[in-house]
C-alpha positions in Angstrom: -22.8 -9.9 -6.2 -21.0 -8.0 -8.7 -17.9 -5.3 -8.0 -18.6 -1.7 -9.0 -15.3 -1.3 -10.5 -16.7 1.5 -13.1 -17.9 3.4 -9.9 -14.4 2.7 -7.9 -12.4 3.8 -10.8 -14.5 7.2 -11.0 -13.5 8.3 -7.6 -9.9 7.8 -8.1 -7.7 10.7 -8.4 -5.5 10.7 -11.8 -2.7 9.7 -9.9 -4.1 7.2 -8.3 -5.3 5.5 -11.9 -1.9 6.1 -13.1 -0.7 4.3 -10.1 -2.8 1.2 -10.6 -1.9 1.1 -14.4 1.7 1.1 -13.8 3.3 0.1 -10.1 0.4 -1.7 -8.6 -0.7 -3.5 -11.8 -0.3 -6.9 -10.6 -2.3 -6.5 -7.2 -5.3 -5.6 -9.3 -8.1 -8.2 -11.2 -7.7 -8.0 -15.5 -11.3 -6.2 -15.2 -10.5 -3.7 -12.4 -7.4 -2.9 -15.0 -9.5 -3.1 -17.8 -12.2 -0.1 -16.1 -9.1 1.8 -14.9 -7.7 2.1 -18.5 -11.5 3.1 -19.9 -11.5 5.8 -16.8 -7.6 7.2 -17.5 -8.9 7.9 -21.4 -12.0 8.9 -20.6 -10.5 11.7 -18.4 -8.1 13.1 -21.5 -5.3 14.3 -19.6 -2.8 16.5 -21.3 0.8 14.6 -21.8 2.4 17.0 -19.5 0.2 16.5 -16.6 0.8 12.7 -17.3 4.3 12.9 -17.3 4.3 15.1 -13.8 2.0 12.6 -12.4 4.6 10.0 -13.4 7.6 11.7 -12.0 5.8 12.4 -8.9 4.9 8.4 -8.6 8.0 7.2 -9.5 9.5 9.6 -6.6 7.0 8.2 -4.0 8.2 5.3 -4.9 12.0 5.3 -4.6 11.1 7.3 -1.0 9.0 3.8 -0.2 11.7 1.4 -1.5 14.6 3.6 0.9 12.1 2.9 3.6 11.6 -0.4 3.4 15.2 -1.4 2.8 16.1 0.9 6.3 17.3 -1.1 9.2 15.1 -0.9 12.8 16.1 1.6 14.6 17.4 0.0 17.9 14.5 0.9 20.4 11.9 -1.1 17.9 14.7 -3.9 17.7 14.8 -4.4 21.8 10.8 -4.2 21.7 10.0 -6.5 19.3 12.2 -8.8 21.4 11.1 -7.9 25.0 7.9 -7.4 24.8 6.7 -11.0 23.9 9.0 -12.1 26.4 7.2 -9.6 28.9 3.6 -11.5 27.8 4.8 -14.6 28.4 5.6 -14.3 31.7 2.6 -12.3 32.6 0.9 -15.7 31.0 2.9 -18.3 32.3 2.4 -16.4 36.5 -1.1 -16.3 35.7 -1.4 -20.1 35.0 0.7 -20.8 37.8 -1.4 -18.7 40.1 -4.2 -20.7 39.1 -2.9 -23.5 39.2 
């Protein structure tokens, strides 16, 4: 069975292709790129509305990267380490119940 790439390209907004051209490039198969390309000059955008696009992108992005580099806040840091310690001993009196 064949992917409708031509079709998935369609529906994407123009910052969406622009997206796909540029940061997300490598998560993407040489056709999908290929179709995406085909779609972005089919579409004819004027250089302006590129360049906003681009700026707007490249923002989201920085805003992603500050995220990602944040440290836990300190109630997800005590969760992530209670609460499988929590299940476990929920696990471990069940088994013992049981026998």
């Amino acid at each position: 069975m064949q992917f409708d790439f031509e079709g998935e390209m369609a529906k994407r907004t123009d910052e969406e292709l622009i997206r796909v051209l540029t940061h997300d490039k490598d998560n993407y198969l040489p056709e999908a790129l290929a179709v995406a390309e085909n779609e972005f000059r089919k579409r004819n955008l004027p250089a302006e509305k590129i360049s906003s696009l681009a700026k707007s992108l490249a923002q989201k992005k920085e805003i992603e990267n500050k995220k990602v580099n944040e440290p836990l806040n300190l109630e997800i840091k005590v969760l992530t380490f209670i609460f499988p310690v929590i299940i476990t001993f929920i696990f471990s009196a069940l088994y013992k119940s049981e026998g």
